[in-house]
C-alpha positions in Angstrom: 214.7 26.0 -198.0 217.6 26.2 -196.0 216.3 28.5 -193.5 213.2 26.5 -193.3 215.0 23.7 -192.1 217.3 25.6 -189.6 213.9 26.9 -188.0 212.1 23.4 -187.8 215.7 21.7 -186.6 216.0 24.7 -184.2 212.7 24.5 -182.7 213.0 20.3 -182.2 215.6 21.2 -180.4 214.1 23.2 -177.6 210.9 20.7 -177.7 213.7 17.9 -177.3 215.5 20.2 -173.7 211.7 20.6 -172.6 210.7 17.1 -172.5 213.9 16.1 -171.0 213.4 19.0 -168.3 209.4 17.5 -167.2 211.4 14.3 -167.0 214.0 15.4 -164.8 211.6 17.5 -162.9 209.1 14.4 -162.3 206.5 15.8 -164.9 205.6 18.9 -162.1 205.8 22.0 -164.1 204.1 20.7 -167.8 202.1 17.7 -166.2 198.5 18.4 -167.9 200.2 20.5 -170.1 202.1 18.3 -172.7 198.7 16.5 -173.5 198.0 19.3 -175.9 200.9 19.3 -178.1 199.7 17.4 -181.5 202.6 16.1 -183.5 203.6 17.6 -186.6 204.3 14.6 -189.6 207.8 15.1 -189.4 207.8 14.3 -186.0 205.5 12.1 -185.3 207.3 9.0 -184.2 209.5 11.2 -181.6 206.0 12.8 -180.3 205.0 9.6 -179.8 207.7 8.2 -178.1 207.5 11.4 -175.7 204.0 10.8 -175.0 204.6 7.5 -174.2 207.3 9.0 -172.0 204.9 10.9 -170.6 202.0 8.7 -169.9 204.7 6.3 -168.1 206.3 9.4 -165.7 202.5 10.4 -165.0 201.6 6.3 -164.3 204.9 6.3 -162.1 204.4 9.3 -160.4 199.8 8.5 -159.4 200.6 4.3 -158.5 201.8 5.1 -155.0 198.4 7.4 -154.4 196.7 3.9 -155.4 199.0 1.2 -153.4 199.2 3.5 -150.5 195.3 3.5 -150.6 192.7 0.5 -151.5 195.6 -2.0 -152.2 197.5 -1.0 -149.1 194.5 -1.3 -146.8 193.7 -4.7 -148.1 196.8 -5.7 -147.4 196.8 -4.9 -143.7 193.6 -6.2 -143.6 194.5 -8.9 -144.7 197.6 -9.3 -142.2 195.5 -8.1 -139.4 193.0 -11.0 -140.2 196.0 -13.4 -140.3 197.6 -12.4 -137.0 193.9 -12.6 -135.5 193.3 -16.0 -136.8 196.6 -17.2 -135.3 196.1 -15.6 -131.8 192.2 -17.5 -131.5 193.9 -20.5 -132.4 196.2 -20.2 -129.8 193.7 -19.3 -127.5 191.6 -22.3 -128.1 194.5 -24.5 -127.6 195.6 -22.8 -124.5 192.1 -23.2 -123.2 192.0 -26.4 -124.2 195.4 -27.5 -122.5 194.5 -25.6 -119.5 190.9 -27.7 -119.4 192.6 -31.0 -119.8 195.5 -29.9 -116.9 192.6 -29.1 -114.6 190.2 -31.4 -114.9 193.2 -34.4 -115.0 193.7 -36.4 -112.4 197.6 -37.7 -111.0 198.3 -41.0 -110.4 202.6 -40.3 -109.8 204.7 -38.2 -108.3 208.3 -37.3 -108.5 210.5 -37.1 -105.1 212.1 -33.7 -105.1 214.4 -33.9 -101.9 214.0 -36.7 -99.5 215.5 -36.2 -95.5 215.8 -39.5 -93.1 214.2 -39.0 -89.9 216.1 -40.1 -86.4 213.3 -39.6 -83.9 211.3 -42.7 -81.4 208.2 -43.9 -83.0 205.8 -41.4 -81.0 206.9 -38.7 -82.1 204.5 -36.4 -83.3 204.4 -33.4 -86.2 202.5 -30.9 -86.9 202.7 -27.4 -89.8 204.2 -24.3 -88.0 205.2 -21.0 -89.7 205.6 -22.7 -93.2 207.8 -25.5 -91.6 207.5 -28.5 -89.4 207.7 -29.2 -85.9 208.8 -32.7 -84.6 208.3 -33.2 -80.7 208.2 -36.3 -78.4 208.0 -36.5 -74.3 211.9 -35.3 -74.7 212.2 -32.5 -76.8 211.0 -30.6 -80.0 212.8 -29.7 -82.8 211.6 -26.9 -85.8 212.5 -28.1 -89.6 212.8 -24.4 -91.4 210.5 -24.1 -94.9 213.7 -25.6 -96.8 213.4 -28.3 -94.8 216.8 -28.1 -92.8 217.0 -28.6 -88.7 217.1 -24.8 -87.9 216.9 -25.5 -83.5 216.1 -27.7 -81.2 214.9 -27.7 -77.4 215.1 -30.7 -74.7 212.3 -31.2 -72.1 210.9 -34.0 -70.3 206.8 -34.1 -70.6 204.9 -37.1 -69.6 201.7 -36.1 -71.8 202.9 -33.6 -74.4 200.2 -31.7 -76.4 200.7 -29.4 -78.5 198.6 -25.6 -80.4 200.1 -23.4 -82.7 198.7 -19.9 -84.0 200.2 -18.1 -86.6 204.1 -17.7 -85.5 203.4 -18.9 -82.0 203.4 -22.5 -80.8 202.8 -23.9 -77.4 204.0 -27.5 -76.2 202.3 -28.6 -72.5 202.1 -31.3 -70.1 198.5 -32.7 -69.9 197.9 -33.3 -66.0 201.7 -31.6 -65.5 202.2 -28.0 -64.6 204.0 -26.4 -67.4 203.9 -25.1 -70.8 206.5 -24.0 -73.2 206.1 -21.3 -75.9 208.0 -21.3 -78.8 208.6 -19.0 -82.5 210.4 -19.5 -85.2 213.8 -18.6 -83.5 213.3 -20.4 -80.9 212.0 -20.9 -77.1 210.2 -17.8 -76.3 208.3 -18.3 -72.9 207.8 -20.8 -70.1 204.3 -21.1 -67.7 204.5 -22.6 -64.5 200.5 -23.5 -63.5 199.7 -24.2 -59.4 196.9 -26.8 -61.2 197.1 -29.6 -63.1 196.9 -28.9 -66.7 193.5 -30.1 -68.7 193.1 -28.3 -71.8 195.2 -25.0 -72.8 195.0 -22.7 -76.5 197.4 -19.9 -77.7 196.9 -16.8 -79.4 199.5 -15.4 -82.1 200.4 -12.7 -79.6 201.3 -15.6 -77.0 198.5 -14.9 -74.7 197.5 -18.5 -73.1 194.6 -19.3 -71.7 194.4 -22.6 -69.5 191.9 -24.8 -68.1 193.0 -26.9 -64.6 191.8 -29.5 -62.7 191.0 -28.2 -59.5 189.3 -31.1 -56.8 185.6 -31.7 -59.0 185.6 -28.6 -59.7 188.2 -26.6 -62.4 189.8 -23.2 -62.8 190.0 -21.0 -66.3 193.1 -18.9 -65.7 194.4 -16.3 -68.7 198.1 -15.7 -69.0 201.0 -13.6 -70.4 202.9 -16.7 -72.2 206.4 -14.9 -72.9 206.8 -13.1 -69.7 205.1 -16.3 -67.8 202.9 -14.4 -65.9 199.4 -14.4 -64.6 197.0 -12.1 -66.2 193.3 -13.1 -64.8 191.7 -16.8 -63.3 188.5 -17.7 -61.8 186.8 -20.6 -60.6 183.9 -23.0 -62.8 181.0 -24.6 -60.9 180.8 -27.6 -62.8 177.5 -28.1 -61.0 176.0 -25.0 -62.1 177.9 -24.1 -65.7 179.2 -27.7 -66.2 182.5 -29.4 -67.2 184.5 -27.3 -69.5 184.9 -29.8 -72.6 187.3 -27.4 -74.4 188.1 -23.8 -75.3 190.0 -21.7 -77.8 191.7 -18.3 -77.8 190.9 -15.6 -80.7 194.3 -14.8 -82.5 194.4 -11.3 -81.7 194.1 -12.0 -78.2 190.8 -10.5 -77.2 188.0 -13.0 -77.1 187.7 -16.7 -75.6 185.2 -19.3 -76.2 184.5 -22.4 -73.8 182.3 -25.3 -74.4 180.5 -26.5 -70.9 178.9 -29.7 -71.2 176.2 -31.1 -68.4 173.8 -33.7 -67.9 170.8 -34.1 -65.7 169.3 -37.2 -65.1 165.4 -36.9 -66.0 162.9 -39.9 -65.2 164.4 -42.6 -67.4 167.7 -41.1 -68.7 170.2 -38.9 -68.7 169.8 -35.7 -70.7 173.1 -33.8 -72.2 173.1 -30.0 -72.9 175.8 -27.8 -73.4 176.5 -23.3 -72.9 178.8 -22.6 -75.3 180.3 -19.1 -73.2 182.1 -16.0 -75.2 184.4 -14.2 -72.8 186.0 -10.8 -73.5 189.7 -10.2 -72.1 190.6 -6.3 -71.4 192.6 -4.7 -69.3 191.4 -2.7 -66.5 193.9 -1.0 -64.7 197.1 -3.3 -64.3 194.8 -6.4 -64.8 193.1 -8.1 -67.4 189.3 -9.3 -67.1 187.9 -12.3 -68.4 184.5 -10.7 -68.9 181.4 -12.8 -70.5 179.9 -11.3 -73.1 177.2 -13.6 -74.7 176.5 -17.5 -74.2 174.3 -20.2 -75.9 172.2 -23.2 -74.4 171.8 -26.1 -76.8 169.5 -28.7 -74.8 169.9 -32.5 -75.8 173.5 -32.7 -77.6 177.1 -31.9 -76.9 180.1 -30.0 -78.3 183.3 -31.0 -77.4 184.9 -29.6 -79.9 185.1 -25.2 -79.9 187.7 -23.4 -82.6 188.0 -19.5 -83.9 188.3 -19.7 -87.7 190.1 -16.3 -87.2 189.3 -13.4 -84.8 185.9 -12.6 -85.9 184.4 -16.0 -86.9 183.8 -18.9 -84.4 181.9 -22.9 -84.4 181.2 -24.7 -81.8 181.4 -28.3 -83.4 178.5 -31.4 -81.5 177.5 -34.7 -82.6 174.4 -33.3 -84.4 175.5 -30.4 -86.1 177.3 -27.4 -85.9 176.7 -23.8 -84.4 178.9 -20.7 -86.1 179.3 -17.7 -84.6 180.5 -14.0 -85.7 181.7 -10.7 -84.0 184.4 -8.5 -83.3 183.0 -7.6 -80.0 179.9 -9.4 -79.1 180.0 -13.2 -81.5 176.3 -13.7 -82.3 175.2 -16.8 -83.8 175.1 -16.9 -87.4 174.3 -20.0 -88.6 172.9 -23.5 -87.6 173.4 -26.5 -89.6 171.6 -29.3 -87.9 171.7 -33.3 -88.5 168.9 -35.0 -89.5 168.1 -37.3 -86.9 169.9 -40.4 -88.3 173.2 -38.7 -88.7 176.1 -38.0 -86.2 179.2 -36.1 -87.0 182.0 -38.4 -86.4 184.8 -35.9 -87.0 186.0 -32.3 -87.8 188.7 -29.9 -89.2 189.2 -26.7 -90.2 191.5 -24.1 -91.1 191.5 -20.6 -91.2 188.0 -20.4 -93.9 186.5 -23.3 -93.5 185.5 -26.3 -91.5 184.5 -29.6 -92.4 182.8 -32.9 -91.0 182.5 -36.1 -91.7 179.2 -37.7 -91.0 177.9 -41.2 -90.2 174.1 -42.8 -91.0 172.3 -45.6 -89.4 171.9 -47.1 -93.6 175.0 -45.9 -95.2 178.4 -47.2 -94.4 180.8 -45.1 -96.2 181.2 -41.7 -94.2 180.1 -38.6 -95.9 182.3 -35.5 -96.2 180.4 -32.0 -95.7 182.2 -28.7 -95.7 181.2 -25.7 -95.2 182.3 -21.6 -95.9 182.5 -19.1 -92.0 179.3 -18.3 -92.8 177.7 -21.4 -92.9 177.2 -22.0 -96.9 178.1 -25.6 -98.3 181.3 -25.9 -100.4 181.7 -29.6 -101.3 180.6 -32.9 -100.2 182.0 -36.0 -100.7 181.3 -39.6 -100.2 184.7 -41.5 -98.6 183.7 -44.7 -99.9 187.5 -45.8 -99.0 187.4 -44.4 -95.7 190.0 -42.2 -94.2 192.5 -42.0 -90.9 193.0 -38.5 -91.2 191.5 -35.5 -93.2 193.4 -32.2 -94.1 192.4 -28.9 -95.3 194.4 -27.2 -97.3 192.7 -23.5 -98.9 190.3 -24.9 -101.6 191.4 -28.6 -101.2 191.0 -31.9 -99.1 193.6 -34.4 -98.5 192.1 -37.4 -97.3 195.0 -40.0 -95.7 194.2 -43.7 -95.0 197.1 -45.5 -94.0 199.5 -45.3 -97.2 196.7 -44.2 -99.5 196.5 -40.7 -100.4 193.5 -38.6 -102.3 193.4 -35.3 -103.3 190.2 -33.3 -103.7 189.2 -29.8 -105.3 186.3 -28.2 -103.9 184.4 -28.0 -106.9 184.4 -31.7 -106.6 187.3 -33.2 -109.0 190.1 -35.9 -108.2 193.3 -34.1 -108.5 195.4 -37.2 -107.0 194.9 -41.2 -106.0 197.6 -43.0 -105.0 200.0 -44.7 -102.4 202.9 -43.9 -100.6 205.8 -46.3 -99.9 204.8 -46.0 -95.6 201.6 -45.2 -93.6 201.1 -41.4 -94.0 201.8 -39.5 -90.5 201.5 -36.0 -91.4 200.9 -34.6 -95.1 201.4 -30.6 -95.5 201.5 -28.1 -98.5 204.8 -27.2 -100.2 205.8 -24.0 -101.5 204.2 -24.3 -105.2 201.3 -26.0 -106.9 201.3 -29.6 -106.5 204.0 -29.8 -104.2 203.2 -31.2 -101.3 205.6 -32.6 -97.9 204.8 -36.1 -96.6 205.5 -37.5 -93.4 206.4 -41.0 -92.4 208.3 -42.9 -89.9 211.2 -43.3 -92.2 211.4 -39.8 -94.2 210.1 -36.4 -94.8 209.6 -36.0 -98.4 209.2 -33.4 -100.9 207.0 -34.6 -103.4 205.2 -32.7 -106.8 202.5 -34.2 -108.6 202.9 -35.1 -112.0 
């Protein structure tokens, strides 16, 4: 008996250092084996208690297998739903915030610098290079784009007009005999004209070209505005080609357009028609040509009024509508937008895309606002019940002044601004960001941002 029980304590043993071996070893080497061992009656509440063992090493060792799996998909699933729902939430609100911002209309602003102005009541301003220039009969001074005095230059004019193109501006004497060209550094080049001074226009290169008063007859003469010198002239026939209403240089330099106006007296009236002439300057040689390249004949109206949107795009602006012209060598017409009979344009502006008019009717007496694209497509109309002194265009919005009272437009039609300022607008230009914008009065120059 004694033996007996040496073998069975003996062989408990070594069951007891294998079971504790699979444990230690994370159940590799008898996994799937142990399962086959039956207890014996002496033993059977250790073999239980090692199955159990077992059972939870095996459980242990398979749950990772299962959360890495089904449970651990679900779960980013369910945190990539989550993170989606929060993100079109905050999409929607954005969109909805940013709807709200730009369909909503200002009524206030806040003054962000304010700079007292010195100058005689007629002095005039006008946008140049970002900043402002501020003339008079006795001088002109430049205001920088942070609004500080950067130069200034003394003259004496009798009738000071001014033009500005890009980084070039020009300051003349209507019916004098000189004109002063100026940059953003300063004074840059002075003509001296033999003539009398009508009308004159300067290109960005500071290429002038002048029309004089010469006896009943006038002179077109093209020069070299920094070095003061003359480039090309010829006479005009005002009985043959008619009285040169106006004119305007390309900005590169190369073409001209002049608007001659005539009228003939038929049996019972007097009938207008107007040549709307596109001249070529190029050198040849030493000297540069005025050479005409292609004209127009509009019987019955007028246009006094002739601008280059840029070098490539033209209008020639008349009392019933509006002619506009494109080329880089030869303009051709592009588009006509006509009037209906009842209608006259009373005024226009443009800037470098577009060009706008208001227009009058025998029934209605608010003005109507029409502007239109280079190539001659509509972009926004507008009804100035209110009525305006001036009209401003400013990339894809109008600012319509009348007196103190200011609006703001968006082409697509929308109010962005109505209100007043404390003085009788002068000038009203763009600031440097959104909703900033500088106004002009006889007191001040303010920065001002809608809010």
């Amino acid at each position: 008996m004694s033996n007996a029980r040496e073998y069975f304590r003996k062989k408990k043993k070594v069951r007891k250092n294998r079971l504790f071996k699979t444990i230690r070893a994370g159940g590799k080497k008898y996994a799937g084996k142990r399962n086959r061992t039956t207890p014996t009656k002496a033993g059977h509440g250790q073999a239980a208690y090692i199955k159990a063992d077992r059972i939870k090493a095996e459980r242990v060792k398979a749950s990772p297998i299962k959360t890495d799996g089904k449970r651990s998909v679900r779960r980013r699933r369910g945190r990539r739903l989550g993170t989606a729902a929060v993100l079109c939430v905050l999409t929607i609100a954005i969109a909805a915030a940013a709807a709200g911002l730009a369909g909503h209309t200002y009524e206030a602003y806040e003054v962000q610098s304010n700079q007292v102005l010195n100058g005689s009541k007629e002095m005039e301003y006008l946008e140049f290079n970002g900043g402002i220039l501020q003339y008079d009969s006795q001088g002109v001074t430049y205001i920088n784009k942070e609004y500080q005095r950067e130069w200034n230059y003394s003259f004496q004019m009798q009738e000071p007009f001014s033009d500005t193109c890009g980084s070039m501006a020009a300051i003349g004497d209507i019916r004098g005999n000189r004109i002063l060209l100026f940059d953003p550094s300063g004074k840059r080049g002075e003509i001296h004209t033999q003539l009398p001074i009508r009308r004159y226009r300067v290109s960005d290169r500071g290429l002038a070209a002048v029309i004089l008063a010469k006896g009943e007859d006038s002179r077109l003469e093209i020069y070299d505005g920094l070095a003061g010198d003359l480039l090309s002239g010829h006479d005009i026939p005002e009985d043959s080609m008619g009285y040169p209403a106006d004119l305007d240089i390309s900005p590169d330099g190369t073409k001209l357009i002049v608007s001659y106006m005539r009228l003939t007296m038929g049996p019972e009236e007097a009938v207008s028609a107007s040549h709307i002439a596109f001249y070529r300057l190029q050198k040849v040689g030493s000297e540069t040509v005025s050479q005409l390249v292609s004209s127009k004949i509009i019987q019955e109206d007028i246009f006094p009024q002739v601008v280059f949107l840029d070098s490539s795009h033209a209008a020639a602006l008349g009392s019933g509508g509006m002619f506009l012209f494109e080329g880089n060598e030869i303009p051709e017409l592009l588009e006509q937008i006509d009037l209906p009979e009842e209608e006259r344009a009373e005024a226009y502006f443009s800037n470098d895309h577009y060009v706008g008019m208001t227009v009058a009717g025998q029934k209605e007496k608010a003005p109507l606002l029409k502007i239109y694209s280079a190539n001659g497509e509509l972009q926004f109309t507008k009804k100035l019940e209110e009525g305006y002194d001036r009209i401003k265009l400013y990339k894809e919005q109008v600012l319509v002044c009348r007196s103190a009272s200011l609006r703001i437009y968006e082409f697509d039609g929308r109010l962005r601004y109505s209100g007043n300022m404390p003085l009788p607008i002068l000038e009203i230009l763009p600031g440097s960001k959104k909703y900033e914008y500088v106004v002009i009065d006889s007191a001040s120059i303010r920065q001002i941002r809608l809010h």
